[in-house]
Steps between C-alpha positions, in 0.01 A plus 500: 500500500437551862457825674567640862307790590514692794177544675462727818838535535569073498575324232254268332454197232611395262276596230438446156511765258128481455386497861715816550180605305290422811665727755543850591842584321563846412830652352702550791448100635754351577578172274719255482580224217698205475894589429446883647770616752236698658145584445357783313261758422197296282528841261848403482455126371392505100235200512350614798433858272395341261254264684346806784539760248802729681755702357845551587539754796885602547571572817842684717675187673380494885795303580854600523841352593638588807855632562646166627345264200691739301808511645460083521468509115801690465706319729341174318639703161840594570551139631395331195782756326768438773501107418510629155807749575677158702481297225628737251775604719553126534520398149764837412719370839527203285657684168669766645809411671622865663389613809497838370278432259296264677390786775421743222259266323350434847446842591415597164178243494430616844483838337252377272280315742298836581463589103393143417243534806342815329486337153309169616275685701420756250405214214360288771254736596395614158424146409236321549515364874573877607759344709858409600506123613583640812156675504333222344578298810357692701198562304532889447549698149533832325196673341399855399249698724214226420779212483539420128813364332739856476698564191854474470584814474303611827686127672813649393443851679334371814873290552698784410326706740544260773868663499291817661343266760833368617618870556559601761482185798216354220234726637301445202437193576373617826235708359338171422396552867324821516255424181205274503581331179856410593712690252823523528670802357591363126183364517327865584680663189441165253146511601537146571329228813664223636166281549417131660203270473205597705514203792110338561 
């Protein structure tokens, strides 16, 4: 295992696990691994405790998505569930045979396009990537004030409230803007962060 380590503000190596013995690393150096997105605090990598002696040290997210790399994941979201609506739409075209009917199922999925948008994201962000794929793509997720995994139940009431944000002219989203963490309004009243990956 070979390890990057950033020294003076470059980054340096690789290293072996035991020459990381040999230099200056505290807790909050930066360290990077083979088959890590990004690097990392050393507290926050467990051999690297184990071998220098550190313990875990939480710390708030520094990092937060910004307004547009939100709105891109949504866009990216509601996408993925319009060529989902199309082909459903498609398929009923094909068994229905009135016009009639054939609108109302059309607008009736359309209906539901909205509803199935607040379901995915509310699981999808409760799971385990803390993200829609839309936000996965763009390398952003949804965390409590310190950025762990939220329940479902707290998911669930951060989308319902983004109902609040949308009214009136979506101002709440807006108040993402005059906050240094980013928080939109449902995200204010969830007690919720949209965060990214700190960039080195």
């Amino acid at each position: 295992m070979e390890y990057t380590v950033v020294i003076n503000g470059k980054p340096e190596g690789p290293y072996s696990l035991a020459e990381l013995k040999n230099l200056n690393i505290k807790p909050g150096t930066f360290i990077r691994k083979p088959r890590m997105d990004d690097y990392k605090e050393a507290h926050e990598i467990a051999e690297l405790r184990e071998l220098l002696g550190f313990s875990f040290q939480q710390t708030a997210p520094q990092y937060f998505a910004s307004f547009d790399q939100r709105l891109m994941a949504s866009v990216i979201d509601y996408f993925l569930l319009m060529i989902a609506y199309v082909v459903i739409v498609l398929l009923a075209y094909i068994f229905i045979d009135q016009k009639l009917f054939r609108i109302g199922t059309a607008l009736f999925f359309l209906f539901l396009v909205p509803i199935a948008k607040m379901i995915y994201s509310t699981i999808a962000e409760a799971s385990i990537k803390q993200a829609t794929i839309g936000k996965r793509l763009l390398d952003i997720k949804v965390g409590d004030m310190l950025g762990n995994r939220i329940s479902l139940s707290v998911s669930f009431a951060r989308n319902m409230a983004k109902i609040l944000s949308t009214l009136p002219l979506f101002l709440g989203y807006f108040y993402s803007f005059l906050n240094k963490k980013q928080q939109c309004l449902h995200d204010a009243l969830a007690n919720t962060l949209v965060t990214k990956q700190r960039l080195i």
